[in-house]
N, C-alpha and C positions, 0 to 999 in steps of 0.2 A: 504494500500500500504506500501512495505518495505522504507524502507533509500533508499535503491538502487536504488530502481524504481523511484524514485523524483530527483534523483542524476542524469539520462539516460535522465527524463526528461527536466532536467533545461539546461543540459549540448547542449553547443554551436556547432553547426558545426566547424569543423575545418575550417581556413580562407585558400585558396590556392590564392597567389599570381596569379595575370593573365599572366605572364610571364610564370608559370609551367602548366598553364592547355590547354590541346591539342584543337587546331583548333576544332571551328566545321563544320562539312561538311555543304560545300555551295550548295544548290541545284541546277543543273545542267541542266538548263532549253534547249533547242536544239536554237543553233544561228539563226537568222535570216538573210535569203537573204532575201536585203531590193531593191536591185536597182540592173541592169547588166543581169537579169536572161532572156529576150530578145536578149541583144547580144552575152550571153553565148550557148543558142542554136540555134543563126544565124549564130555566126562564130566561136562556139566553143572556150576552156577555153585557156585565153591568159599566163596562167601557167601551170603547172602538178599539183600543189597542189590546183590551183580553180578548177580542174576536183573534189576534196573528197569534197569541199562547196556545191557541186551542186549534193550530193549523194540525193536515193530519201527520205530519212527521213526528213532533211532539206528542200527539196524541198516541200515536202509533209506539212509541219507546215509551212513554208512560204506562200504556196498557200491557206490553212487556215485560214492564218490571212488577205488573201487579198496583192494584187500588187497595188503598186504606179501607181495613174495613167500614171505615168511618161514615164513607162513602155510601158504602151496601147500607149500612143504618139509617143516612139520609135519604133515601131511596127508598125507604120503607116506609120514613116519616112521609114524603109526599106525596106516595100513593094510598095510605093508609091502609095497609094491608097488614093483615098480622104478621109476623116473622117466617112463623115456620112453614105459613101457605105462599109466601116471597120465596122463599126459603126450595120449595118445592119447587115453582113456576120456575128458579131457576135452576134449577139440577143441581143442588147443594144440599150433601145429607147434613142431620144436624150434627153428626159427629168431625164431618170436614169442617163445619162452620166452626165449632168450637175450637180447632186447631188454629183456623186462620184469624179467630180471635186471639188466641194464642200469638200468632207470629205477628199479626197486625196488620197481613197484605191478603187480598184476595188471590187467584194466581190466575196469569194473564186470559184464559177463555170466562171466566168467572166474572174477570172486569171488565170483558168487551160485551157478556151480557147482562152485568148492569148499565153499561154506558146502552144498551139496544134497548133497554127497558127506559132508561131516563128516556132517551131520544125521544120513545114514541111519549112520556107523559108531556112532553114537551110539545110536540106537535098536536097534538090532543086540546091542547091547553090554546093555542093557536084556535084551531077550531072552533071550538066549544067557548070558548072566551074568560072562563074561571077554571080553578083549580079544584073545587067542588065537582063541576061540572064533567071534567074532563076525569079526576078519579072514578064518577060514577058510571061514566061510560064504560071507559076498560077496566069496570070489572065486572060487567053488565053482560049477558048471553046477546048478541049482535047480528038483528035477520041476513045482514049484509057478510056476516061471515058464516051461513048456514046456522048459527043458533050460538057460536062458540062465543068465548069469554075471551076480548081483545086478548090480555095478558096472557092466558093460557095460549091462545094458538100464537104468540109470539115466541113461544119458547124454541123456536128455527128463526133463522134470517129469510126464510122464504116468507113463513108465516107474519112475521111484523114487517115485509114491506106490505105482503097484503092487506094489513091492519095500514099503513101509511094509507096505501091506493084508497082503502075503502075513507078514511080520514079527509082524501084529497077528491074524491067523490062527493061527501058529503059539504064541504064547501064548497065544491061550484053546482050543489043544487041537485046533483044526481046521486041521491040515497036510493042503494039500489039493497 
């Protein structure tokens, strides 16, 4: 090896002051809605700027991570249904429930059928124009869905757009 080469090798990084060296990017992980996401689609966002928290990417990694049970609770309070007949509507024994009281989170198909259940009380409520009104619907046996009980036949994604259709029927006039 030359002089040189022992020289490049011994020779020290320069020192840079942490003052002069650039930020490093923080990684940007997607916020979480942690709590609200029930009364965000019962009564809709109480700002213009919580309509972009509740866009579906955020929605979509919240529901992920699983809803607070807190959530499922508020959802019970604003449909006024008892627990363990909620409880049933959505395919929740009571011994899972317990657990997930336990751990505090719903786990993600759990929170995407409460958030299916808000939705429709939510659009319901559109409809119908109170929240009286729109409980006593879905939970009402409904000519327009063969005799069923809006919430009961919600318990599929087929079944609660049906319940939307018939909701979206029923306000432009054609209650069939």
């Amino acid at each position: 090896m030359s002089k040189d080469a022992n020289k490049d090798k011994a020779k020290k990084p320069e020192f840079i002051p942490p003052a002069e060296l650039p930020p490093e990017p923080v990684p940007q992980e997607p916020m979480m809605l942690s709590e609200h996401v029930v009364g965000y689609f019962v009564h809709g966002p109480e700002a213009s700027a919580e309509e972009e928290a509740y866009a579906a990417p955020r929605l979509i990694a919240t529901l992920h991570s699983g809803l607070p049970v807190c959530e499922l609770e508020e959802l019970q309070v604003m449909l006024g249904v008892p627990m363990d007949k909620l409880l049933r509507m959505l395919g929740i024994s009571k011994a899972t429930w317990h657990r997930r009281k336990a751990l505090g989170r719903l786990d993600p198909s759990e929170s995407d059928r409460v958030v299916r259940f808000a939705r429709l009380m939510g659009r319901a409520i559109e409809v119908l124009e109170t929240d009286a009104a729109a409980r006593r619907w879905l939970t009402a046996a409904q000519f327009g869905l063969g005799g069923a009980v809006p919430l009961e036949f919600a318990q599929t994604e087929v079944g609660a757009r049906e319940v939307e259709n018939l909701l979206g029927r029923m306000e432009s006039g054609v209650y069939s």
